[in-house]
Biopython code that builds the backbone (N, CA, C, O; Angstrom):
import numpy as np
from Bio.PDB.StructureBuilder import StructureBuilder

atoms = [
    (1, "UNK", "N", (51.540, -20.026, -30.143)),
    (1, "UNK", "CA", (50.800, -18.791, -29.977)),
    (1, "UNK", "C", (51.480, -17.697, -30.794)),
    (1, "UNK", "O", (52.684, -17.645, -30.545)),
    (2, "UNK", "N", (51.032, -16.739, -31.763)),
    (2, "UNK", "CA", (51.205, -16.263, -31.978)),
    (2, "UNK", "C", (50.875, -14.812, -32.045)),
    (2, "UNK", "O", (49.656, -14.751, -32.210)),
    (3, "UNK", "N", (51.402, -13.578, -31.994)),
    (3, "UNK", "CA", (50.779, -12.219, -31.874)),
    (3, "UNK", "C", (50.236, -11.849, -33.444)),
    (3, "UNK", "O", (51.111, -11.457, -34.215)),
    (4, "UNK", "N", (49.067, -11.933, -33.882)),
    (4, "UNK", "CA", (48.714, -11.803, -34.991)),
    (4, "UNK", "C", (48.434, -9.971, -35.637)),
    (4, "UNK", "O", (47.918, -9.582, -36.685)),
    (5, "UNK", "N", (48.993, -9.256, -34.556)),
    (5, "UNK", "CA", (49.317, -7.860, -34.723)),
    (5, "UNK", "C", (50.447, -7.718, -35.124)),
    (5, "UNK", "O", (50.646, -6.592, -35.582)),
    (6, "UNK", "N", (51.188, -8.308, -35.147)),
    (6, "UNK", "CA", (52.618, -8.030, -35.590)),
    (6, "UNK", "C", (53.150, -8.794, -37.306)),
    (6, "UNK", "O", (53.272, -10.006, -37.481)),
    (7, "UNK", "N", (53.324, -8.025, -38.083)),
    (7, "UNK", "CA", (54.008, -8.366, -39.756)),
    (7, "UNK", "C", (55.117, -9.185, -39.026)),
    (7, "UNK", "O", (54.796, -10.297, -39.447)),
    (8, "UNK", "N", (55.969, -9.365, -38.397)),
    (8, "UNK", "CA", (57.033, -10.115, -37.840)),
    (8, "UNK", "C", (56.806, -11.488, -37.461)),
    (8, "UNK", "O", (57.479, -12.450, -37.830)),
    (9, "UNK", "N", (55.827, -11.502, -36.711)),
    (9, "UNK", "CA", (55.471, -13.019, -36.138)),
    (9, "UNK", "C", (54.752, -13.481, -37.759)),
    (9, "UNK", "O", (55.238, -14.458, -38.330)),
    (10, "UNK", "N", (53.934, -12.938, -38.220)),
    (10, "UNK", "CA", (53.359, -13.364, -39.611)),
    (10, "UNK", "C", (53.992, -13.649, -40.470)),
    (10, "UNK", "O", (53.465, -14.201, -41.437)),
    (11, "UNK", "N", (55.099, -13.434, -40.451)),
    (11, "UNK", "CA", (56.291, -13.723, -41.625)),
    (11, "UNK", "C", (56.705, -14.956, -40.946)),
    (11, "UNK", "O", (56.596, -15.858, -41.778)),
    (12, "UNK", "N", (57.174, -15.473, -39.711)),
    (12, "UNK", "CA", (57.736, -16.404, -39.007)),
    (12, "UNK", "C", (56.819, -17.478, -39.454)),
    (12, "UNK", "O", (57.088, -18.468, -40.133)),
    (13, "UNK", "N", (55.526, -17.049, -38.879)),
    (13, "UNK", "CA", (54.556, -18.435, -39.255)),
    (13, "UNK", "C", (54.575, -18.620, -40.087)),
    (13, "UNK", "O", (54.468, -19.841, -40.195)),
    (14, "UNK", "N", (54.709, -17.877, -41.595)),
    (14, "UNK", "CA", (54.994, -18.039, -42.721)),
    (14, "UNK", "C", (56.043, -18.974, -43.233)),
    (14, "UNK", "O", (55.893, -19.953, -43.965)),
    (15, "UNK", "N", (57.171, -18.467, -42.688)),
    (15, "UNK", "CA", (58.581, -18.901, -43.184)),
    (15, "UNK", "C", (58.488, -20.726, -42.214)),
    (15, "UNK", "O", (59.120, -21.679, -42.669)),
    (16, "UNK", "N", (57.888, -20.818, -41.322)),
    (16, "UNK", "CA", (58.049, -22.265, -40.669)),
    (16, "UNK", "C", (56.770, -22.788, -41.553)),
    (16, "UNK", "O", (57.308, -23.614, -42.291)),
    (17, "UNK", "N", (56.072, -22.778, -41.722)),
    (17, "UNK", "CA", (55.019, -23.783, -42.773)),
    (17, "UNK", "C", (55.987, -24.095, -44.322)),
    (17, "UNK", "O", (56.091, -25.094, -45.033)),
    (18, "UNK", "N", (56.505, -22.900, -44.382)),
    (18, "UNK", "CA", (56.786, -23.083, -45.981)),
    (18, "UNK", "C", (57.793, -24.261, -45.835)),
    (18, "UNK", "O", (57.850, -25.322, -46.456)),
    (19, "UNK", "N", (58.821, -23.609, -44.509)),
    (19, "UNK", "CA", (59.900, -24.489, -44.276)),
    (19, "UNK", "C", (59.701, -26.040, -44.216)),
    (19, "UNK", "O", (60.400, -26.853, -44.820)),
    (20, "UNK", "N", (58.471, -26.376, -43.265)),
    (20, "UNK", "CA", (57.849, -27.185, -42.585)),
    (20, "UNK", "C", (57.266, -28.523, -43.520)),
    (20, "UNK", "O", (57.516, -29.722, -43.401)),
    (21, "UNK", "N", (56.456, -27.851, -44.418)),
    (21, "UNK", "CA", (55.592, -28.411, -45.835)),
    (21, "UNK", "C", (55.140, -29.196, -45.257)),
    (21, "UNK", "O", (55.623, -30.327, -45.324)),
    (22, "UNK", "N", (54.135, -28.960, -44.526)),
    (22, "UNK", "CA", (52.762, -30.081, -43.852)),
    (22, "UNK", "C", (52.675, -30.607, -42.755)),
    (22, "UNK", "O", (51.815, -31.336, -42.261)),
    (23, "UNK", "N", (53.945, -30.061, -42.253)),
    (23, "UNK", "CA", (54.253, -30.970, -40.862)),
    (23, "UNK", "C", (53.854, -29.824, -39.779)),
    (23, "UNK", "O", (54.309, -29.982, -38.646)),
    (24, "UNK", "N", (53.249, -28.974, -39.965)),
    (24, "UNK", "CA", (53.158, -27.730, -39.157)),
    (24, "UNK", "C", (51.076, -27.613, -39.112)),
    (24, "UNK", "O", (50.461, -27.506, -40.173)),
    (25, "UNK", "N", (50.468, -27.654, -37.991)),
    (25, "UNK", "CA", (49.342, -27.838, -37.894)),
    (25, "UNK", "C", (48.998, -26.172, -38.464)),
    (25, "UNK", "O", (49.820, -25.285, -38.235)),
    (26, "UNK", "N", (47.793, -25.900, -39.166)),
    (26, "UNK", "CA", (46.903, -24.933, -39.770)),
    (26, "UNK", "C", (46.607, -23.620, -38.835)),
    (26, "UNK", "O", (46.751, -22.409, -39.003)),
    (27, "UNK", "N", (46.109, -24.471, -37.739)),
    (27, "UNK", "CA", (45.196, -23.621, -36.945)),
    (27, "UNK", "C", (46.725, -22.862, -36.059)),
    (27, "UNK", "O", (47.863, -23.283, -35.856)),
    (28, "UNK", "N", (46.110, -21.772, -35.769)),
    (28, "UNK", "CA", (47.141, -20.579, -35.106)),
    (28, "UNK", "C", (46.113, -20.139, -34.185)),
    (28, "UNK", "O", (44.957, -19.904, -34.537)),
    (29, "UNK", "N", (46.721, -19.987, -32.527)),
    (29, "UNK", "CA", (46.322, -19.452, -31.796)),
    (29, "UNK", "C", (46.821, -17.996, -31.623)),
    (29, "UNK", "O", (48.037, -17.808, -31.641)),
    (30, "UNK", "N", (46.287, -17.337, -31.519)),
    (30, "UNK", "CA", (46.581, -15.936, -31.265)),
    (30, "UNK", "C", (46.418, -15.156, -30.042)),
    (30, "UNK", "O", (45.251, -15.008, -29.679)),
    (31, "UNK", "N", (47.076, -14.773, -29.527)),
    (31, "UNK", "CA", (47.529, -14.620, -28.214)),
    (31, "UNK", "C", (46.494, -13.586, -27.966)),
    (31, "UNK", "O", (46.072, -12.856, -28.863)),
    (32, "UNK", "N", (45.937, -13.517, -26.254)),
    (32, "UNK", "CA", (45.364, -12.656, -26.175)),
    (32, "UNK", "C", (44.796, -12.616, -24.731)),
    (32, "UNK", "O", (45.007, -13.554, -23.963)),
    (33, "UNK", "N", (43.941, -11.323, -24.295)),
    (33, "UNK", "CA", (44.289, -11.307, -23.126)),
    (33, "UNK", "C", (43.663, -12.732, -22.000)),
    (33, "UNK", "O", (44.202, -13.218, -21.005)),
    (34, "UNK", "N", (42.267, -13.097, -22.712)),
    (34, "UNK", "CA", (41.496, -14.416, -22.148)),
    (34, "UNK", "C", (42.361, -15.502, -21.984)),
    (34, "UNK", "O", (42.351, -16.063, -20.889)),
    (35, "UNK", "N", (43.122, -15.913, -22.884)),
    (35, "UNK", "CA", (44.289, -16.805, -23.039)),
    (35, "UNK", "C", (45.378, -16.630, -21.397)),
    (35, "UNK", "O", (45.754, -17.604, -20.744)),
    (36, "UNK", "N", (45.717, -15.039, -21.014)),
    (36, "UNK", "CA", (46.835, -14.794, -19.982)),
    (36, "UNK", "C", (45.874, -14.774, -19.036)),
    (36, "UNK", "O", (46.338, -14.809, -17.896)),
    (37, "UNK", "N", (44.555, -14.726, -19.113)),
    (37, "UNK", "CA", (43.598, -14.685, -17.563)),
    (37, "UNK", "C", (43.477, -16.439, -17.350)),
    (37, "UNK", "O", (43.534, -16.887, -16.204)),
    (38, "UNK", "N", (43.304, -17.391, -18.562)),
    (38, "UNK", "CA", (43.094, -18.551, -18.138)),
    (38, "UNK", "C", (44.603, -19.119, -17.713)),
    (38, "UNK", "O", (44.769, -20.046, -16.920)),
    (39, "UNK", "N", (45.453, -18.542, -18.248)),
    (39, "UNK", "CA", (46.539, -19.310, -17.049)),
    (39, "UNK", "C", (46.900, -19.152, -16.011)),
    (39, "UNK", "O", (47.218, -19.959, -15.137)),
    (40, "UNK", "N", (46.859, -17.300, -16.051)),
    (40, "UNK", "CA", (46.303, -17.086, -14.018)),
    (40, "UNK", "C", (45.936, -17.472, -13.534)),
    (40, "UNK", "O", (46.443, -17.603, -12.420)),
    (41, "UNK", "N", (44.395, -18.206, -13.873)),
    (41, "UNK", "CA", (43.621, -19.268, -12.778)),
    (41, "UNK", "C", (43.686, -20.178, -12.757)),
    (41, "UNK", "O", (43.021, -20.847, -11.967)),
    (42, "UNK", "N", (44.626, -20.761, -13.721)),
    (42, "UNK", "CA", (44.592, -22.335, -13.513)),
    (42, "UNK", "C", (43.606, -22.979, -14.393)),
    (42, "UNK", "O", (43.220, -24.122, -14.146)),
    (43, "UNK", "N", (43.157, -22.285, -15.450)),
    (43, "UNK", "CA", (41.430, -23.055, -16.008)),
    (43, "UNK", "C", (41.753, -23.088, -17.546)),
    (43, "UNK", "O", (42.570, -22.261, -17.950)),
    (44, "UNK", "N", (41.256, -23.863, -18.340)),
    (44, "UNK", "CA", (41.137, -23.809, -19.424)),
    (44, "UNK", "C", (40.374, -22.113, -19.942)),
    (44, "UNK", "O", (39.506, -21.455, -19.368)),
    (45, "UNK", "N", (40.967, -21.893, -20.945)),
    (45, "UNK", "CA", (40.498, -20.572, -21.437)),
    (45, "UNK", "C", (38.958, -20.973, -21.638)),
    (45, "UNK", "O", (38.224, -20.143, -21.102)),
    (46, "UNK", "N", (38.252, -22.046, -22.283)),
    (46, "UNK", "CA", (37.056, -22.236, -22.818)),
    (46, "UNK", "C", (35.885, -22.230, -21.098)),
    (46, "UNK", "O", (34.675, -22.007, -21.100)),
    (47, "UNK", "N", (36.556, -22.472, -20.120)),
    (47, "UNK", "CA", (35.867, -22.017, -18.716)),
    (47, "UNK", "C", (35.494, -20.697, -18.640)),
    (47, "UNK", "O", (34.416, -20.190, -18.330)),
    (48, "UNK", "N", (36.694, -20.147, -19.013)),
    (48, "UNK", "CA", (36.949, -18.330, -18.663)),
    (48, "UNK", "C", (36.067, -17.591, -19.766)),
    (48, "UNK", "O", (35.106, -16.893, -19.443)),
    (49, "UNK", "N", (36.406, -17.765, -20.924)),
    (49, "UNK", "CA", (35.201, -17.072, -22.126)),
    (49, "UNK", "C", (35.270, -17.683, -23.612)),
    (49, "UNK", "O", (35.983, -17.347, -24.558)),
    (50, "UNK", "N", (34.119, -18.875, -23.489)),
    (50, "UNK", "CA", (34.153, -19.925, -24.745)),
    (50, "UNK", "C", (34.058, -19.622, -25.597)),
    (50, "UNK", "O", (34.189, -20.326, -26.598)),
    (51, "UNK", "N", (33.591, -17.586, -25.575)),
    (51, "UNK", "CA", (33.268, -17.039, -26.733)),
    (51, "UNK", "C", (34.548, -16.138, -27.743)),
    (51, "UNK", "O", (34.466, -15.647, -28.869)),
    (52, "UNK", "N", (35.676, -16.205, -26.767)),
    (52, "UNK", "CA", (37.076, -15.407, -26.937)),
    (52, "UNK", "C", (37.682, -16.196, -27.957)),
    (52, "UNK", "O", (37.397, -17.391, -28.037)),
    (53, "UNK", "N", (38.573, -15.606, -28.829)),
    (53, "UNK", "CA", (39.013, -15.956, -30.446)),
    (53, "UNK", "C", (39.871, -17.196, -30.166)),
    (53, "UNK", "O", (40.038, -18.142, -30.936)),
    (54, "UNK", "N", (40.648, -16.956, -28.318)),
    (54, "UNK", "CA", (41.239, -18.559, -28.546)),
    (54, "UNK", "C", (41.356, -19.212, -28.133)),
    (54, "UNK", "O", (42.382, -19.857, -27.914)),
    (55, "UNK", "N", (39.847, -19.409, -27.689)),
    (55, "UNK", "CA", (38.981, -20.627, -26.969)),
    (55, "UNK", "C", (38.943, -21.262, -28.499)),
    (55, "UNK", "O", (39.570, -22.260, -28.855)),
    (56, "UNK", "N", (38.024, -20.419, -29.358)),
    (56, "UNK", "CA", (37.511, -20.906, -30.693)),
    (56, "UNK", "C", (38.849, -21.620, -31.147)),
    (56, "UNK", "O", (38.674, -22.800, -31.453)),
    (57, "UNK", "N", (40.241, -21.125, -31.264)),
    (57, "UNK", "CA", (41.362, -21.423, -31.949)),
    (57, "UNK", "C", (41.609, -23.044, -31.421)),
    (57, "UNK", "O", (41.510, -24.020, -32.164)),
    (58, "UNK", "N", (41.979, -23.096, -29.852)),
    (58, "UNK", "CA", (42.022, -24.220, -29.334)),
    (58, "UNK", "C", (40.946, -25.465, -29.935)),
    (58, "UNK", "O", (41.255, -26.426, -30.639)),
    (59, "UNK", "N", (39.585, -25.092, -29.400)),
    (59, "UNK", "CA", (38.663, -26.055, -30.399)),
    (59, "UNK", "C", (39.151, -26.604, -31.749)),
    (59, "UNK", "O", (39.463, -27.783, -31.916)),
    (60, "UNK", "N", (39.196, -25.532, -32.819)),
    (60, "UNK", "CA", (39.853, -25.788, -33.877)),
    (60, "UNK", "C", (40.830, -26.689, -34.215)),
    (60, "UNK", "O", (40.831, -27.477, -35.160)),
    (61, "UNK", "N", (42.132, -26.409, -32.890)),
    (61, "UNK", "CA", (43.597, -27.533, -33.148)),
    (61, "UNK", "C", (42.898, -28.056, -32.797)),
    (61, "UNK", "O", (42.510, -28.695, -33.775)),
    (62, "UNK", "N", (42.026, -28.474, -31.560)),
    (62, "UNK", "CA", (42.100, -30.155, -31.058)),
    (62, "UNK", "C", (41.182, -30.887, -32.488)),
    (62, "UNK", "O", (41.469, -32.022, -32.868)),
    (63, "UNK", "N", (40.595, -30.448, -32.853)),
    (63, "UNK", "CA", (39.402, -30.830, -33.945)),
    (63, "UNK", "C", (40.770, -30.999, -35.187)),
    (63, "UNK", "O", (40.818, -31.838, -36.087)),
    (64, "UNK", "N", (41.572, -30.150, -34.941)),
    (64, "UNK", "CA", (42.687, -30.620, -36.688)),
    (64, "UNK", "C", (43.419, -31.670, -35.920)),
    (64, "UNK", "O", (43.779, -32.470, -36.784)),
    (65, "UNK", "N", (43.786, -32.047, -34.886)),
    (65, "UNK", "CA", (44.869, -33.023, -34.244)),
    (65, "UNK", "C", (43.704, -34.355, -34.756)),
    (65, "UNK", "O", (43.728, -35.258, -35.592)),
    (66, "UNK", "N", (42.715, -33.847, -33.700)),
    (66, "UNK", "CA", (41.735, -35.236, -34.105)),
    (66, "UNK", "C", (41.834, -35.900, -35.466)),
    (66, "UNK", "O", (41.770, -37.124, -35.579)),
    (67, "UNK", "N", (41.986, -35.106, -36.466)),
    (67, "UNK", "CA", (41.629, -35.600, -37.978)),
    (67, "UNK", "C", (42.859, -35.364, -38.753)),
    (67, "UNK", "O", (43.106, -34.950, -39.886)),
    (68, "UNK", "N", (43.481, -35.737, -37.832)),
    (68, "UNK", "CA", (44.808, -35.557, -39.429)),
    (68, "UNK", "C", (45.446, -36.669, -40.047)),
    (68, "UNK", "O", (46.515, -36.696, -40.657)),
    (69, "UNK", "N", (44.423, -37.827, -39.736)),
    (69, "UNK", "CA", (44.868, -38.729, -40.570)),
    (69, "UNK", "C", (44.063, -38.841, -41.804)),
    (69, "UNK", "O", (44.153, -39.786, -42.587)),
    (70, "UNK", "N", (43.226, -37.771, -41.946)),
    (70, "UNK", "CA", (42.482, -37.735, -43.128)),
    (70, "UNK", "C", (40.995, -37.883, -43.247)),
    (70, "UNK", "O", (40.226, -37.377, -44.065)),
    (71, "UNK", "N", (40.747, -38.762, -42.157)),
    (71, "UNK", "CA", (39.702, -39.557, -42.311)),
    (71, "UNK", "C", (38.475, -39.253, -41.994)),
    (71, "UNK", "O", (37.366, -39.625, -42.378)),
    (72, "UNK", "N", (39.034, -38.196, -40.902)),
    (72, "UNK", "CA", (37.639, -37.286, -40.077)),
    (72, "UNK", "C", (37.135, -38.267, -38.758)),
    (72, "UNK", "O", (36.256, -37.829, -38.015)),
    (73, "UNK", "N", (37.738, -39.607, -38.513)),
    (73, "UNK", "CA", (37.624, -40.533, -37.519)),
    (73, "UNK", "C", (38.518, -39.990, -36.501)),
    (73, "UNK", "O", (39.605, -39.500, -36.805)),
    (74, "UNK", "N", (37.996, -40.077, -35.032)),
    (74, "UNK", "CA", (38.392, -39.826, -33.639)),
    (74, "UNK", "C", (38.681, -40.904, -32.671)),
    (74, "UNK", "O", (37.688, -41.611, -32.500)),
    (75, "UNK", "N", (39.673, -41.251, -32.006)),
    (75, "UNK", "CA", (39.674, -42.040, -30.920)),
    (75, "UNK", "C", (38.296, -42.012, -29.747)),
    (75, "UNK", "O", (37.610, -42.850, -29.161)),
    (76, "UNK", "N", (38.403, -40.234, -29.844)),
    (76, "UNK", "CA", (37.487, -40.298, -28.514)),
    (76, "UNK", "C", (36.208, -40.601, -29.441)),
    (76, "UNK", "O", (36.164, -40.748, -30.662)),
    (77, "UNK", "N", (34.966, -40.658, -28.283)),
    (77, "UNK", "CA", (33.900, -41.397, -28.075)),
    (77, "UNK", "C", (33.100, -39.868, -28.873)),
    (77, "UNK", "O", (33.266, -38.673, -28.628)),
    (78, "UNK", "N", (32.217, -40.570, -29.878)),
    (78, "UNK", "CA", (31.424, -39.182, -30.549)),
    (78, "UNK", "C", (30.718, -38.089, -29.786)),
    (78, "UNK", "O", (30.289, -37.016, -30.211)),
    (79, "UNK", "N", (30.693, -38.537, -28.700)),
    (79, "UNK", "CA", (30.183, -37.704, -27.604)),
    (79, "UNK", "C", (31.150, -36.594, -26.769)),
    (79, "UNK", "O", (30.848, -35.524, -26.241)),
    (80, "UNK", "N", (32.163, -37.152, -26.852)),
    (80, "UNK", "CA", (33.312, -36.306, -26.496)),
    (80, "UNK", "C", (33.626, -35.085, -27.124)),
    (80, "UNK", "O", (33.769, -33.977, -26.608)),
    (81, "UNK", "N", (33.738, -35.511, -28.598)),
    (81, "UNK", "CA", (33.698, -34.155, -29.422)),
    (81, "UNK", "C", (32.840, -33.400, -29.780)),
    (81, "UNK", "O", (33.075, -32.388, -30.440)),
    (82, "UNK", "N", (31.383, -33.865, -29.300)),
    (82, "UNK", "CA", (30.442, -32.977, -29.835)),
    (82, "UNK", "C", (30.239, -32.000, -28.378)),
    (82, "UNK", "O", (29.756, -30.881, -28.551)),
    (83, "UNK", "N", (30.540, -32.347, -27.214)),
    (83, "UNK", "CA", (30.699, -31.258, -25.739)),
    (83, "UNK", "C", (31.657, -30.769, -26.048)),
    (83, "UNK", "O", (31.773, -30.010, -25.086)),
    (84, "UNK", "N", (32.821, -30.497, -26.883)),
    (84, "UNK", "CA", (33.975, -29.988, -27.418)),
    (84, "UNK", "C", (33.191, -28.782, -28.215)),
    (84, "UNK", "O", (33.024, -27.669, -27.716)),
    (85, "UNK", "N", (32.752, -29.146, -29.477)),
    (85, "UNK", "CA", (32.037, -28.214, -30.243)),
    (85, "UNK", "C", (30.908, -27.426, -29.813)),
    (85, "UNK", "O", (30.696, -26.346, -30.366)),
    (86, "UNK", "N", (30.239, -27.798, -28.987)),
    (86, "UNK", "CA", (29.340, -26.833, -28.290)),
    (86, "UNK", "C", (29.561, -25.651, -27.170)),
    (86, "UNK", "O", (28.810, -24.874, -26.581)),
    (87, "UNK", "N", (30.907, -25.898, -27.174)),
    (87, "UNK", "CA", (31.671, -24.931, -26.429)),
    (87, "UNK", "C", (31.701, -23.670, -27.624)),
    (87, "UNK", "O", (31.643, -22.563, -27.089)),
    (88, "UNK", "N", (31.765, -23.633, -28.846)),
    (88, "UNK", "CA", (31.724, -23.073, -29.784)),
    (88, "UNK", "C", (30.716, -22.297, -29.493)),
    (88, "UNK", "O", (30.318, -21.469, -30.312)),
]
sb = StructureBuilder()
sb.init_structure("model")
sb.init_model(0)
sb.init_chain("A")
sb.init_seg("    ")
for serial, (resi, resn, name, xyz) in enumerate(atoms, 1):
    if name == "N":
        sb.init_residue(resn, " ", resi, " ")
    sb.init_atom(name, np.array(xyz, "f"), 0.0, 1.0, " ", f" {name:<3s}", serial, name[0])
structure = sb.get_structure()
């Protein structure tokens, strides 16, 4: 998670990718307040507001985890990821 208001944390994420060279996933969550209400309750943020920047962010990693072997192929069942994306 990162605070994407701050030149400080932006330099960090910076300096660990460069450091990193590929081994560091794309997508950046950015901290925010939907994010600190869904761990208050116990719920996935995408329960609380599917429409908040990091509901969308989360979607995103699980969708880059899914595919980083290149291929764009998923373990889970095509149905799985498409109730994933419609959370979008």
């Amino acid at each position: 998670m990162v605070d994407i208001r701050s030149d400080i944390c932006l330099c960090i994420v910076d300096k660990i990718q460069h450091a990193l060279n590929g081994l560091v996933f794309e997508t950046i969550i950015p901290r925010n307040r939907k994010l600190a209400e869904s761990a208050f309750y116990g719920k996935p943020v995408i329960l609380i507001d599917k429409n908040c920047k990091g509901a969308h962010s989360y979607v995103e990693l699980a969708s880059e985890l899914l595919n980083q072997n290149g291929t764009g192929e998923s373990s889970l069942a095509k149905g799985d990821l498409t109730i994933a994306r419609n959370y979008q």
